[in-house]
Each structure stands twice: as structure tokens, then as C-alpha cells.
N, C-alpha and C positions, 0 to 999 in steps of 0.2 A: 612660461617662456612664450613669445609671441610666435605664433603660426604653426604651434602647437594643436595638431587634430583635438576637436573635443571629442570625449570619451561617450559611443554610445551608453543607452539604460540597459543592463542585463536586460534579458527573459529569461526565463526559469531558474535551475537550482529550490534549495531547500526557501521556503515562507520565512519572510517576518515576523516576528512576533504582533502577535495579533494585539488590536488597540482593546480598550476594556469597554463592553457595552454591555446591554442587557436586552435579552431577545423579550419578545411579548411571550413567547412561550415560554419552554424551561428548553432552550438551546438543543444543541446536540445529543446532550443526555435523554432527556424525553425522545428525540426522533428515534434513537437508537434502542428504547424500554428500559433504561438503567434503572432500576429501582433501591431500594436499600438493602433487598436481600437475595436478590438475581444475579449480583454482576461482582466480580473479585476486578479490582483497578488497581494493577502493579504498574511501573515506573516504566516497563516494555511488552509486547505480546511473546515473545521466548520465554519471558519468567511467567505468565499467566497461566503458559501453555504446560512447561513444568511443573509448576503447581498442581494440574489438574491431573496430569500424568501418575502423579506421587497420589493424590487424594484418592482417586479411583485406581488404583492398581495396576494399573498397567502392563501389560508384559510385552505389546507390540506395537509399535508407534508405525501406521505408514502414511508418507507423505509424498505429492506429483516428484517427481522426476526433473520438473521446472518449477525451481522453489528455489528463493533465496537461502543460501547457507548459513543464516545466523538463526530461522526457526531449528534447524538440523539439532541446534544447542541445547534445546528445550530435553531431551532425549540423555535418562542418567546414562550408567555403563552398563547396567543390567537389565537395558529396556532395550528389542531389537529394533534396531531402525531401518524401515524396508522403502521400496518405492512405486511406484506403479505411471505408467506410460499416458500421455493425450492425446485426442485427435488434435488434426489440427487448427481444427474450432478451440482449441486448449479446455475444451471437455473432458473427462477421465473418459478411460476406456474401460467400459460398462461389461465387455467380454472377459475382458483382466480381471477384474474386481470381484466377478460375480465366481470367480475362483479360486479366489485367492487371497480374500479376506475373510477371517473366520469370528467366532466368539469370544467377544473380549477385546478385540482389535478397537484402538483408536483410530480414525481416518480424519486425516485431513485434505479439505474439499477449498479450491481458491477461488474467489470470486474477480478475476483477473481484469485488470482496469477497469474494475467496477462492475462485470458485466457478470451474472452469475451462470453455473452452467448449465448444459443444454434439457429438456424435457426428459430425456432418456434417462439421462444421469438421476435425477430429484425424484424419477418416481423410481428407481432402484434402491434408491435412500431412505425412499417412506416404507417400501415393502422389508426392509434390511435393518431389523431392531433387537438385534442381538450385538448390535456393534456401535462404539458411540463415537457418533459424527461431531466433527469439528467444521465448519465455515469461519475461513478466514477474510475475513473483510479487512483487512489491511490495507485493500485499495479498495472497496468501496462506502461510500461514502452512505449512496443510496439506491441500490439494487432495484431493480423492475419489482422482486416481489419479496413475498416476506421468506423469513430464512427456513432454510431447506432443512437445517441441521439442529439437534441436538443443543449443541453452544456455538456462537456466535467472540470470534475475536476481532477485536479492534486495534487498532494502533494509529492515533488521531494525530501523530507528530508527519505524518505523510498525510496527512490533506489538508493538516490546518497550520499558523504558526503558533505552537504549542510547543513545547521544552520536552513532553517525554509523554509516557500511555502506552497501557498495554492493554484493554478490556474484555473480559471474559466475560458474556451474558448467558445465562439459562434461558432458554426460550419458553421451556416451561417447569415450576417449580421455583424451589427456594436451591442459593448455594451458601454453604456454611463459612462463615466469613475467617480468614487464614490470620494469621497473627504476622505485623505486616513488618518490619524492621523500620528504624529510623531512615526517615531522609533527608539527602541530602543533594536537591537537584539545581540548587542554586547557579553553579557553572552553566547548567543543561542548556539556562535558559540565555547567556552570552553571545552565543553567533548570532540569532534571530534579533535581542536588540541590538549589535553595533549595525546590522542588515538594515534594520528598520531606522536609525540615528542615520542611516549612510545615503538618504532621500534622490540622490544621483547612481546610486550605485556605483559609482567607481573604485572603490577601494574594493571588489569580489574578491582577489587574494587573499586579503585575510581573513576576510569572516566564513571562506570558505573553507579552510587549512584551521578555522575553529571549530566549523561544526563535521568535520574529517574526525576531528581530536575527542570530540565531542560523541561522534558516531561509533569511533574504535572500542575508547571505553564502556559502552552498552554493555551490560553482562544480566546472566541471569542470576537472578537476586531474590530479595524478600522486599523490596523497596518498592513502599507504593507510590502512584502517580502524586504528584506534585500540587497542594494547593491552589498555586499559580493556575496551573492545566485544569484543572478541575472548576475554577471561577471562570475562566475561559471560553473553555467549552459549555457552559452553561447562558452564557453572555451571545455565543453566536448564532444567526439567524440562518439557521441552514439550504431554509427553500431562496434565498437570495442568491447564495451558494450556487445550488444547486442547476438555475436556472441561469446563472454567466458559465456556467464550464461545460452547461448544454451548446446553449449563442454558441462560445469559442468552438467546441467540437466540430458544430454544424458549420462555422465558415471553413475550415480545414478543412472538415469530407467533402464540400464542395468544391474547395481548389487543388486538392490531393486525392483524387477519386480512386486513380491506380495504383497508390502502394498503399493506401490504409489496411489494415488489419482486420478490422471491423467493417464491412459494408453498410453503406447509408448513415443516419444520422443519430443521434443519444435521444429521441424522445423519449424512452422506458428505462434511462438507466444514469446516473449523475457519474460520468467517467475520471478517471484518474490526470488523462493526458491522453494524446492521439496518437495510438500506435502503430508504427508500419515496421514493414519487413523491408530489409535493404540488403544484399549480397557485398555489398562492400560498406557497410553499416559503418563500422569507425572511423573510414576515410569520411565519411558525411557527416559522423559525428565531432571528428577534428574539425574540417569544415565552417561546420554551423560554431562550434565554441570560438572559433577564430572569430566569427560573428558575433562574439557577444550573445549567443542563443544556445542556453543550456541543458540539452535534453536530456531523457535519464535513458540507461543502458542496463535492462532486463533479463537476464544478472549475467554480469562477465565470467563467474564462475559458477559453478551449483555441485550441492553435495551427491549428486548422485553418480553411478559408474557410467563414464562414457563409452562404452562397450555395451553396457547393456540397452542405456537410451541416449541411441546416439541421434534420432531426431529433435529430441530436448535439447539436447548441447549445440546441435548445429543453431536451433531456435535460440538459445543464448545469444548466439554470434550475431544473431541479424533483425532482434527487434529492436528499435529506437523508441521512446516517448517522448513524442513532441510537446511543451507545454503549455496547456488550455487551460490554466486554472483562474478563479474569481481576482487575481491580480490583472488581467489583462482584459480586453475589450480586443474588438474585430478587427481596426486597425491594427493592435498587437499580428495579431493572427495572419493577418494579410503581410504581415514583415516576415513573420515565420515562413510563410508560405515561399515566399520568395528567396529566402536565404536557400532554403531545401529544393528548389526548382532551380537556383545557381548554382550549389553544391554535385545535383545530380549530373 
């Protein structure tokens, strides 16, 4: 219809399916050490982390207090599931821990928008070997340093466009490889190409209300990662990666000095997205989506007692991620910036 507004390009939301290429190196698998006898690749990180729970015995799973609720899953009915408190550098708390984790305990340690945690934490981790350490890199892509922990999980469907991934590496040693079920990820991979078919981005409703559909369904399973994912991720050049969602970070912290999360800039660490703290986070988050600028909301809910950590839950309510990821360039960024400087 004529005089019809044209329709801004989203910014963020979930990736498109990535195009097929082949890195010089061996992609994401080599950055990350995947070998053929190190690493269990299930279809999600909940089923990896399960798996490992069952293999090793488990009798006490504890995990931060600000944790997405779909890891919680990973946890049968006969494994306690406990929690433990962060600073607000979202480092554990080193005083908590050092009392309250025993022998045998699995712990899980977040490496949170990419960033891992602080000196205190990693050398409590290396002196503490009675207990086996999980690093969930779920948001990181590529950490400052090498991993602090025992196993190393992945989950490459949040940083790449990839249909599904759940990766469990051994940092050191062999892991005995699980017997994997039939898959079936063919749907997984639907939202990301109508996303990628949709070069305007205009139609976001529906491929967003696919990969919602797409999202709910996740379960823990025996279903490993997907061919598709796995040629993929092999295919992608990561330091390319790595070095546009630095750019993007660093034009943010420079026009968003005063609510970022992080202070100063991503030189030692390839970030998720740029995170701030906002006291009326969803109005800014309505806001921005009104703008066509999709940011993510870290986590609306979490499995832990809000009575007990109730600065986790309040932290719930008011982080935003802005997003910086290898889709967008500085211009992008300079758009973001300003939609959140209008919204504020």
C-alpha cells in the first residue's frame, strides 16, 4: 500500500543459519580442543550435563543461583540439587563454597557473557580436587584464558547460527563415548533458514514464534548434535568472529559507559552481547523491541529460592544484553546506542 512505513532490519534475536564454508583451520571444533575421545556432542548442553551426572555418580549437583532454568533439568530426582550465591562481579562466592561443597559434589562454574570468573574463584578451583568442576561456556565463545575446570560445556546454538549443540569436553583425559539415540533435528534447523530466506527481516513474527516452538521442545535426551551443526561448526572461522563482536562491544562501552556491566572494553575475552543493568529493564526492553532492537533478558525466571538469593532474582530483573554479535558492524551499534539513550 502506498505510504506505507518501510519496515526497519531487526538487530538481534536468535542467528541465521550459517552459510557453508570451510575455515583454513578445523573451525570451532579445534578452537574449542574437541577431539574424538575428549568430547560427548548431544543435541543440547542439559542432556550432556545429564549424561555426565549418571556416568560419574553423582549424588549432588550445585549450581549459581543465577542460572537459567532449563540446565536445573539436567538433575534426575535422586540427585540433590542445591545452589550457591555471586558477587556482584557474578563471581561465586569463594566464602560460600569453601563450606559448603564437599566430596563428590559436581559444581557448576558460568563463564557469563563470555567473561570467566574472577582469580579468587580459579585458584579455589585448582586447590579443590576432590570435587569435579563443570565450566559452562554456554556464553563463551572465547574466554581470556584456558579452562579453569575439570569439563568444559558448550552450547554453539547461542553464539552461532546452528540448529542445536550441547558439548562436553575433557580438559584432560579421554571420555568414554555414550551410546547416542537416533536423530532427529531436521525441524531444529527451520527458524534460522526462513530467518536467513527472509534477507529484509520483515516477517520476525514468524520465525520468531518458530524458533519459541523450536526452543520449548529442547529436552533432555540421548540425541546427539546434528550433522548439519557439526559440518558447521567446522566450516566457521572463529577468530573473524571473535574480533567483530570485540569492534561491536567496544563501540557500546564507549557510548554506554554508565550502565554497562562490564567496565572498559572485550580485549581478553570474545563476549556474548553487552550487558547492562537497568532498574526498569523491561520498560527499556519493550522500548527497544518497539524499535525493532532485540535484546536478550537474563533470565526472567531462575530455578532457585528467591528467599534465599534474593540479589540473584533482583539481578534477574535488570540485566539486559544488548546485541554485538558478527551480524552487525559499528554503524549497527551506533543505532543500538541510540535507541537505548531514547528509551532511557
Amino acid at each position: 500500500m502506498a505510504g506505507t512505513p518501510e519496515k526497519k532490519r531487526a538487530i538481534g534475536g536468535f542467528l541465521p543459519l550459517e552459510t557453508s564454508s570451510q575455515s583454513v583451520s578445523g573451525g570451532i571444533l579445534e578452537l574449542w580442543g574437541i577431539g574424538e575421545d575428549n568430547a560427548w556432542m548431544f543435541s543440547n548442553a542439559r542432556s550432556a550435563l545429564a549424561h555426565l551426572l549418571c556416568q560419574f555418580d553423582i549424588q549432588r549437583l550445585i549450581l549459581p543461583a543465577y542460572i537459567c532454568p532449563e540446565l536445573a533439568l539436567a538433575a534426575r530426582n535422586d540427585i540433590a540439587l542445591l545452589y550457591y550465591p555471586l558477587l556482584d562481579t557474578l563471581s561465586p562466592k569463594v566464602e560460600f563454597l569453601r563450606d559448603y561443597v564437599r566430596h563428590g559434589d559436581c559444581v557448576v562454574g558460568v563463564d557469563y557473557f563470555g567473561r570467566q570468573p574472577d582469580e579468587e574463584f580459579r585458584a579455589f578451583v585448582a586447590g579443590k580436587r576432590d570435587v569435579l568442576w563443570v565450566e559452562d561456556r554456554a556464553q563463551g565463545l572465547m574466554p581470556a584464558a584456558e579452562p579453569w575446570a575439570d569439563l568444559v560445556l558448550y552450547s554453539p546454538r547461542k553464539l552461532f547460527g546452528v540448529p542445536d549443540g550441547g558439548i562436553l569436553v575433557r580438559t584432560s583425559g579421554r571420555l568414554v563415548q555414550p551410546q547416542y539415540a537416533a536423530v532427529s533435528a531436521e525441524k531444529r534447523a527451520l527458524p534460522r533458514i526462513h530467518r536467513r530466506q527472509d534477507s529484509q527481516e520483515c516477517d520476525n513474527q514468524r520465525w520468531y514464534e518458530e524458533y519459541r516452538r523450536v526452543e520449548e521442545n529442547m529436552a533432555v535426551s540421548s540425541e546427539p548434535v546434528s550433522d548439519l551443526t557439526r559440518t558447521l561448526l567446522t566450516g566457521i572461522d572463529p577468530m573473524k568472529i571473535v574480533r567483530r563482536r570485540q569492534a561491536n562491544f567496544d563501540v557500546l562501552a564507549n557510548l554506554l559507559p554508565e550502565i554497562a556491566f562490564f567496565p572498559g572494553i572485550a580485549e581478553d575475552f570474545a563476549p556474548l552481547g553487552f550487558p547492562v543493568r537497568l532498574d526498569n529493564r523491561d520498560a527499556i526492553w519493550k522500548s527497544l523491541c518497539d524499535a525493532r532492537i532485540f535484546p536478550a533478558r537474563y533470565w526472567p525466571s531462575l530455578p532457585s529460592d528467591p528467599d534465599s538469593f534474593a540479589a540473584e532474582h533482583q539481578l534477574s530483573r535488570e540485566i539486559l544484553v544488548l546485541p554485538c554479535d558478527q551480524r552487525y558492524d559499528g554503524e549497527d551499534m551506533r543505532t543500538v546506542a541510540t535507541a537505548v539513550r531514547n528509551a532511557l
